[in-house]
Every structure is written in structure tokens, then in C-alpha cells.
N, C-alpha and C positions, 0 to 999 in steps of 0.2 A: 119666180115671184108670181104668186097669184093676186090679184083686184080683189081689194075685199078683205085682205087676210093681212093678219098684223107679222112683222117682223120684226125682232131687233136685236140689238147686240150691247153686249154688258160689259165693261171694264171697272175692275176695282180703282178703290183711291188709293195714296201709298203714300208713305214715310218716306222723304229720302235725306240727301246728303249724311247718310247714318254715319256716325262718329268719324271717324277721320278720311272717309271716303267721300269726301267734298264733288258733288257733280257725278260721282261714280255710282254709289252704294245706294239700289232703292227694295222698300218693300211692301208690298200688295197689303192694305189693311180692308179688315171686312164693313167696308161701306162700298157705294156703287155707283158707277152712272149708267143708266139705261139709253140708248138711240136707236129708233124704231123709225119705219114707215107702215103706214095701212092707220085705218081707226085708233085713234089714240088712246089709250087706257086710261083709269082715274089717276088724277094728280099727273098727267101728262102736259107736258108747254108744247106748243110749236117752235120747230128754232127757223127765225126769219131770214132774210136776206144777209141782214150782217150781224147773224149770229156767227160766234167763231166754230160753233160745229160743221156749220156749214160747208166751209172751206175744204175742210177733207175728208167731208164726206163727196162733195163732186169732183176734188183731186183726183179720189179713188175709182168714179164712175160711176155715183150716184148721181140720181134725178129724182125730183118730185119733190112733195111735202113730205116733211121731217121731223119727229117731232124728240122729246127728250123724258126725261124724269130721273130723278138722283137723290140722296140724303147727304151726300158729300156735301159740306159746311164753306161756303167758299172763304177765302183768302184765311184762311186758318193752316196752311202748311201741308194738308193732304192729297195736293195734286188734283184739284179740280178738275182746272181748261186741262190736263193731261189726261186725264181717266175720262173726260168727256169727249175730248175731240181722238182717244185713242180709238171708244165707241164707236164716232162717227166715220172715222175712215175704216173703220171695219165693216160697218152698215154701206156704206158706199161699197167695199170689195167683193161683198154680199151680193148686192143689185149685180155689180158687172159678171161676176162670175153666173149667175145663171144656173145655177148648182151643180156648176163644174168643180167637185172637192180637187182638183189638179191645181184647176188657179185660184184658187183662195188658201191654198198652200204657197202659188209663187209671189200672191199679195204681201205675206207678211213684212217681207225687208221693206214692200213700199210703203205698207202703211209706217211703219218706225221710220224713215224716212221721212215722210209728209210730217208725220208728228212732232218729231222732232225737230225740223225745220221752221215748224207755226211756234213749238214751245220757245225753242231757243237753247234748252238743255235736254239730256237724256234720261236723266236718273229717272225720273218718277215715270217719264214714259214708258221707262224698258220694266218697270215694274209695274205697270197698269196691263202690258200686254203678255208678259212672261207669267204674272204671277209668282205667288210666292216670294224669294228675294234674290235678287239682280245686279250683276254690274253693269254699267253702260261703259262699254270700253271702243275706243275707235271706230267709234260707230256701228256696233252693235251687241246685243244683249249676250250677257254671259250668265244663264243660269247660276243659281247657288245650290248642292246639292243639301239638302235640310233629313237631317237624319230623327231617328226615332225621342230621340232628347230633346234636342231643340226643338222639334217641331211638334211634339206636345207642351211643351212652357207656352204658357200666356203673354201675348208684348201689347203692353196697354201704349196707346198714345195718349199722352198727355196736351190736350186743347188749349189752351186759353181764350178767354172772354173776351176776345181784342183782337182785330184785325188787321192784316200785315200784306204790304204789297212787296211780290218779288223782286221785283227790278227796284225799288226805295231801298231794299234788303241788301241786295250788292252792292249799291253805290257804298254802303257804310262800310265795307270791305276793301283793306288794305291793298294797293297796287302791285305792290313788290311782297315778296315772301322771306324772313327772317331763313337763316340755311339750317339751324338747329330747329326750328318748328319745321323746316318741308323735312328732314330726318325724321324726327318724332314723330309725325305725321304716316310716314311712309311704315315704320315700324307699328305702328296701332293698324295701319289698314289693313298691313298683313296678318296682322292677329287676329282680326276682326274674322278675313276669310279661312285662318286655318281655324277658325272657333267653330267654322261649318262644316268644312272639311272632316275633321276630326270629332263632329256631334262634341264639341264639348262647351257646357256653359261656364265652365270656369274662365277658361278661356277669353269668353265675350262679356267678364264681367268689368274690364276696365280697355275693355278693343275700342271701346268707343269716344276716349279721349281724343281731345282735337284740338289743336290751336291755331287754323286757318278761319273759323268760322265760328265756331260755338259763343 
């Protein structure tokens, strides 16, 4: 790290709990969040003391002022505080590594770690920092491989003009699980993943049924 010279690091925002992959299944959409240190760029915030990027970015070994910038819409379902504070402990692995490319290969498990620890769930984490689309399984990210079909189709997200808090969004979630919905559940997510597997979109045009959550 040079005085003087900006640096920063980008994590997309992502779609998750996709169809019947509740907490598992996430994927990278093209919006962003930015966490730098050095001169802040236009449209840059500083994140203060008890900003939550904060946190993992000094988890990770960061020091100093910090600052951010993003278009990701918060409490709208695209993983904000996840694409944001994925940034930040990256931006933090950054500082400590030194630009040793060694340890900011051994940082990855720790940042999904920290991230996940501050988020509380995986999915959108493991798709803020894998890219692309992700499972979050046992703690940690399981690539999807996206073949030539799927990954020229378009996947729009659908917004709404109304905002939604995570944790208000579970509580509305059933305690116990019906044994034919965890079945059906279980048979959609596998189809979900051989629909990538096998490049096909027929496949993922009804993988996405769900009846734990939707």
C-alpha cells in the first residue's frame, strides 16, 4: 500500500435463497459495492466507527479510514450488508497482505468466515465473493459451473418499491417443516443444480418451485 494512492475492492450484489435452495443457492447480479482506502472517489461515503463494514474489514487486518460507494438498493433482497461487508474484508485482506498474492489466497476462507459470521447466513455471501452462482454448503462455497446456454440467457431481478427487513422475513417462517414440502423441496433443488450442470434451461424452468419460503 502506497500514501496517497486509492485502493479498493468490489463485490457484487446477488439473488439468493433461489427457488428451493433456501439459505443454499445464491447468485452474483450486476450491481456493486465498492470499499476502498486512500482519497475517496466521487459519490464515495466514509464508513465510521460503527459502520458494519467496518468490522471486517479490521477482522481481516485493516487499519485506517475507509470509505465505500455502491448502487446496490438496500433492503430490497440483493444482499447489501453482504456484498458490502464481503468488499470490506477483502479491503482489509488487501492492507494485511502487503501484496503478498500467497496470503490473500490464504484470506479467502477467512473472509467467508467473518462474513458470514457478521451476515448470519451464507447464500448471498458465497455469491458476493465466488461470483457467478453458488451454493453455500457447510460452510463453504461451492461454485456452479454456468455453461454456454445458461450463461448467455438474461436473469432479470424483479425489485419492488418496498422495503423488507431480513430478520422480520424469518420470523414469518414456519418453525417446523411439512415432510412432503422438505421432499419436494429437495427434488426442485436438485433440478435446479443438474439445470447447470447439464447447461440446460428447460430444466430451470420450473427448479425453482419452493414451498419452504416463497
Amino acid at each position: 500500500m502506497t500514501a496517497g494512492v486509492t485502493t479498493s475492492v468490489v463485490a457484487p450484489a446477488s439473488s439468493a435463497n433461489l427457488g428451493a435452495g433456501f439459505d443454499v443457492f445464491g447468485m452474483a447480479v450486476s450491481l456493486r459495492a465498492e470499499v476502498g482506502v486512500g482519497p475517496p472517489p466521487a459519490g464515495a461515503t466514509a464508513i465510521e466507527a460503527n459502520h458494519p463494514g467496518r468490522i471486517p474489514f479490521e477482522r481481516l487486518g485493516g487499519a485506517g479510514d475507509l470509505w465505500f460507494r455502491t448502487n446496490i438498493p438496500m433492503a430490497r433482497g440483493l444482499g447489501f450488508s453482504g456484498a458490502l461487508r464481503a468488499a470490506a474484508a477483502g479491503m482489509g485482506a488487501v492492507e494485511s497482505a502487503s501484496g503478498d498474492p500467497a496470503a490473500l489466497d490464504d484470506a479467502v476462507g477467512r473472509i467467508l468466515e467473518v462474513t458470514v459470521e457478521l451476515e448470519g447466513h451464507g447464500d448471498n455471501v458465497a455469491a458476493s465473493i465466488a461470483g457467478g452462482v453458488a451454493a453455500f454448503v457447510d460452510g463453504r462455497i461451492v461454485p456452479f459451473p454456468v455453461g454456454p446456454r445458461l450463461g448467455s440467457a438474461a436473469f432479470i431481478a424483479w425489485v419492488p418499491d418496498v422495503t423488507t427487513s431480513t430478520d422480520a422475513s424469518r420470523l414469518a417462517l414456519s418453525p417446523s417443516v411439512d415432510r412432503d414440502a422438505a421432499v419436494a423441496n429437495i427434488g426442485r433443488a436438485a433440478q435446479f443444480a443438474l439445470a447447470f450442470a447439464h447447461d440446460d434451461p428447460a430444466l430451470l424452468a420450473d427448479a425453482t418451485d419452493d414451498r419452504l419460503h416463497q
